[in-house]
N, C-alpha and C positions, 0 to 999 in steps of 0.2 A: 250646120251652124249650132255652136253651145246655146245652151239653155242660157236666161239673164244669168249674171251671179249672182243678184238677190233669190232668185228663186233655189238655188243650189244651197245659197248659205242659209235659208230656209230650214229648209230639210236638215243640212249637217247640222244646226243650231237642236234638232230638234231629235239629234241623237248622241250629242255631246254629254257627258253629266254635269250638271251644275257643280262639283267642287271643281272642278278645271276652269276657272274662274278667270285666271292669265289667259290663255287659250281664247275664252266666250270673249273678251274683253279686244282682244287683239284681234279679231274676224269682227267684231259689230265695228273696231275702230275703221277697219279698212274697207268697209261698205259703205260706209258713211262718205268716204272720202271718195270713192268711186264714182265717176262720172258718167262711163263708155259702160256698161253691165252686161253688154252685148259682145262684147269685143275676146278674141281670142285672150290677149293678152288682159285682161279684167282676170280671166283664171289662172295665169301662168303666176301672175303678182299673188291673187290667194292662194293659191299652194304654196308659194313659200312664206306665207303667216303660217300657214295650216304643219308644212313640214317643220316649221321651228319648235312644235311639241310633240312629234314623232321620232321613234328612232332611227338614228340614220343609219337604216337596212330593212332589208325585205320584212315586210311583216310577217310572226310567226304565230305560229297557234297558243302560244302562251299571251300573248298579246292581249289587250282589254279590246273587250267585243266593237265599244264605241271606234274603236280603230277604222276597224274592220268595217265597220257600217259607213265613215265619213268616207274612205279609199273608194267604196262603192259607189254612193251618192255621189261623188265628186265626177268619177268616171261617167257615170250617167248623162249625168249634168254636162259635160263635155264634150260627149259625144252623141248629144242628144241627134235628130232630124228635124224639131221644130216644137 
């Protein structure tokens, strides 16, 4: 069972950088709005806030590290056990 999504947008909140301001604004919008935090589909809905300021394709090593850290914690976060 995933982790809440507050507890994931947490974390990604907390490795985002403050100038990505659209971004931080667009994830607090949608947790707000969040009812189910528990629910599968609670994460399928944030990833695609989350993907509308990623590139669309694989992330690569030239990539901003903050990337790289949210793709992780998200993954986590999803596939937590409890």
């Amino acid at each position: 069972m995933p982790l809440s999504i507050f507890k994931t947008h947490s974390k990604i909140l907390g490795v985002i950088p403050t100038t990505e301001q659209s971004l931080i604004y667009d994830l607090k919008t949608f947790v707000h709005k969040t009812k189910d935090s528990d629910k599968k589909h609670a994460y399928t809905d944030y990833l695609r806030v989350l993907l509308k300021y990623m590139p669309p394709r694989p992330l690569k090593n030239s990539d901003p590290h903050w990337m790289w850290d949210c793709q992780e914690i998200f993954s986590r976060g999803f596939h937590s056990d409890g």
